[in-house]
C-alpha positions in Angstrom: 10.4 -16.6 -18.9 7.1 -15.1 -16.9 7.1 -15.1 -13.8 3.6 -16.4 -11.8 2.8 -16.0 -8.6 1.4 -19.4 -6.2 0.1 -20.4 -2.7 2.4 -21.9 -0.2 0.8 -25.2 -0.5 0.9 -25.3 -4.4 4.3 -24.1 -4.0 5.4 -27.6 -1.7 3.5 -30.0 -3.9 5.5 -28.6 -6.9 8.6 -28.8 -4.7 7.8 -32.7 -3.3 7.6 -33.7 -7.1 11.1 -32.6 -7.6 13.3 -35.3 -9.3 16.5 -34.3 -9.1 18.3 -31.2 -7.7 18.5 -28.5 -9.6 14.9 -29.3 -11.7 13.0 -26.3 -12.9 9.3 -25.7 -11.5 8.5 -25.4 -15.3 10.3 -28.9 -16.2 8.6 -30.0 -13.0 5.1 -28.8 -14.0 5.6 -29.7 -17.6 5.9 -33.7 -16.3 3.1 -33.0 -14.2 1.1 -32.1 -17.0 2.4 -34.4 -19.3 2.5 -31.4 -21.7 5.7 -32.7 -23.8 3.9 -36.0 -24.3 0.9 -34.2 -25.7 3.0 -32.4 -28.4 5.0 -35.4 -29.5 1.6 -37.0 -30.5 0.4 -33.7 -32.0 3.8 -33.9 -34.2 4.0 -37.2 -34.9 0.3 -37.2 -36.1 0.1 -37.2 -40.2 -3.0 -34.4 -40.2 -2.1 -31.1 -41.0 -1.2 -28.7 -38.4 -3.9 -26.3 -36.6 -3.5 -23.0 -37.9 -4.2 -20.0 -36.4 -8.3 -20.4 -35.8 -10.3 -18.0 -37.6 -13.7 -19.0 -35.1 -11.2 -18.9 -32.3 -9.8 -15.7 -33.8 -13.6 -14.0 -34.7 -14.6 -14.7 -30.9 -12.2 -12.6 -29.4 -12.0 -10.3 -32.0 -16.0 -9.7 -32.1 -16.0 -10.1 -27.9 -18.4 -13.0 -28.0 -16.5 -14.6 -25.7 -16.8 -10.6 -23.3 -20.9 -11.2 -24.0 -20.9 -14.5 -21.8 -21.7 -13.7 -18.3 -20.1 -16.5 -16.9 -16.7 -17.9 -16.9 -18.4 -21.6 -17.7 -20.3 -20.3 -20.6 -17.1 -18.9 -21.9 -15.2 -22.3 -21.1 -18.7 -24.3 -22.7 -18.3 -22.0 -26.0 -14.3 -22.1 -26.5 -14.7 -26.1 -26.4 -17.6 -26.0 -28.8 -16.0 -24.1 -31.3 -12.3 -25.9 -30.9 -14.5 -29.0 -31.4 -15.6 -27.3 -34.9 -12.7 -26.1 -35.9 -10.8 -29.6 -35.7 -12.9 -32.7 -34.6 -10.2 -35.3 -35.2 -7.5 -33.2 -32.5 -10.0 -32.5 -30.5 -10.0 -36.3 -29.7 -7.4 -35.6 -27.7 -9.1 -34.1 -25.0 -9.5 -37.7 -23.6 -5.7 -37.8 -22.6 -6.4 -34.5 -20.7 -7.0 -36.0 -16.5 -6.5 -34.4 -13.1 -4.8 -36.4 -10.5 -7.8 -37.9 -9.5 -10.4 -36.8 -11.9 -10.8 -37.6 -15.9 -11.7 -33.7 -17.5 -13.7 -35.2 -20.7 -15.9 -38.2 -21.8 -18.0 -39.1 -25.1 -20.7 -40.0 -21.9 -22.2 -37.9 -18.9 -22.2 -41.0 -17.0 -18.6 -42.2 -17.1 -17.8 -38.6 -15.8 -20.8 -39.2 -12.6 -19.0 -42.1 -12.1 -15.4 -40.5 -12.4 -16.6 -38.3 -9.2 -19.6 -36.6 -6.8 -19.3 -33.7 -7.7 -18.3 -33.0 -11.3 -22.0 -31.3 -12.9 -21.0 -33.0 -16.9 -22.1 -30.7 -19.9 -22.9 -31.5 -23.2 -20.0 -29.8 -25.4 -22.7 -28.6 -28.2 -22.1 -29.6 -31.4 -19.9 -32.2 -30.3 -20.3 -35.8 -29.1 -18.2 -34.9 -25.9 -19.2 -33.9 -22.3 -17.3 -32.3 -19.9 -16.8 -31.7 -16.2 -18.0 -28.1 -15.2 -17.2 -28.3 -11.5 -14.2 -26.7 -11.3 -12.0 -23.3 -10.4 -11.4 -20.9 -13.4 -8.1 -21.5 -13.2 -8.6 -25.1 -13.7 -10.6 -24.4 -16.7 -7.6 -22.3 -18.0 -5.3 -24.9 -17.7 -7.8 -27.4 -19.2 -8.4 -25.2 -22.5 -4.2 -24.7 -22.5 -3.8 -28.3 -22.4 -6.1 -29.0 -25.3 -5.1 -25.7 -27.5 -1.6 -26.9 -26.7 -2.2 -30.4 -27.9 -4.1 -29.6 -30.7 -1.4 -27.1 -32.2 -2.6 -23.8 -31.2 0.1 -21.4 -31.4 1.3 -19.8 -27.7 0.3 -16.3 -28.1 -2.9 -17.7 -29.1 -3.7 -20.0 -26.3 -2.8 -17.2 -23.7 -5.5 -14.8 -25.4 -8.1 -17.6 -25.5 -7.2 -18.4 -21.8 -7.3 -14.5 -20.4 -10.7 -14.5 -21.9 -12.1 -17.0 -19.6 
């Protein structure tokens, strides 16, 4: 287990989602995520498993992911080359949705009209667009997600997530 550190007001919205007493934070966050639903489809879908990426792998390895400036160019270039590595997973980065946003769209205007504030990008090389508007943290949590559900081993996902 690792052990994270979060603000008071994270901490009570984790708490007032509590089912039942004695329910973990991770079980807790895991339904809030919908993370175990993600990797049932990933594992009950016929195509062969992601293995370990070698352009994932030659990014962090070469530090062209330390060259980008910014934290959104590193987010923009991770989902450009996930989307390379394995178009038909990365489909699944539909399913991935805030509370009151939707993350990803095959259309910059279903995410202006998903929200006022979400600045869409155009994942290159893909047909997919993204919302850029967002914390680093949340982009963290958004390349986890889709790593996650596209088969990406742990250690792996952490490394690609640090980098951002």
């Amino acid at each position: 287990m690792k052990t994270i550190e979060v603000d008071e007001e994270l901490y009570r919205y984790i708490a007032s989602n509590t089912r039942h007493i004695g329910e973990s934070a991770s079980d807790i966050l895991r339904r809030l995520l919908k993370l175990d639903e993600q990797l049932a489809r990933v594992r009950q879908q016929p195509s062969s498993p992601a293995t370990p990426s070698q352009g994932i792998q030659k990014m962090l390895e070469q530090g062209e992911l330390a060259r980008q400036e910014a934290a959104i160019d590193r987010f923009m270039l991770i989902l450009s080359e996930l989307y390379k590595e394995n178009p038909a997973a990365f489909a699944q980065a539909s399913d991935i949705k805030g509370r009151k946003r939707i993350y990803f769209s095959d259309s910059e205007e279903s995410l202006l009209a998903a929200g006022n504030t979400t600045k869409p990008k155009a994942i290159a090389g893909s047909p997919y667009w993204v919302i850029t508007n967002t914390n680093t943290g949340r982009k963290r949590n958004i390349i986890a997600q889709l790593m996650a559900a596209m088969g990406y081993s742990h250690g792996l996902i952490e490394q690609v997530c640090q980098s951002i």
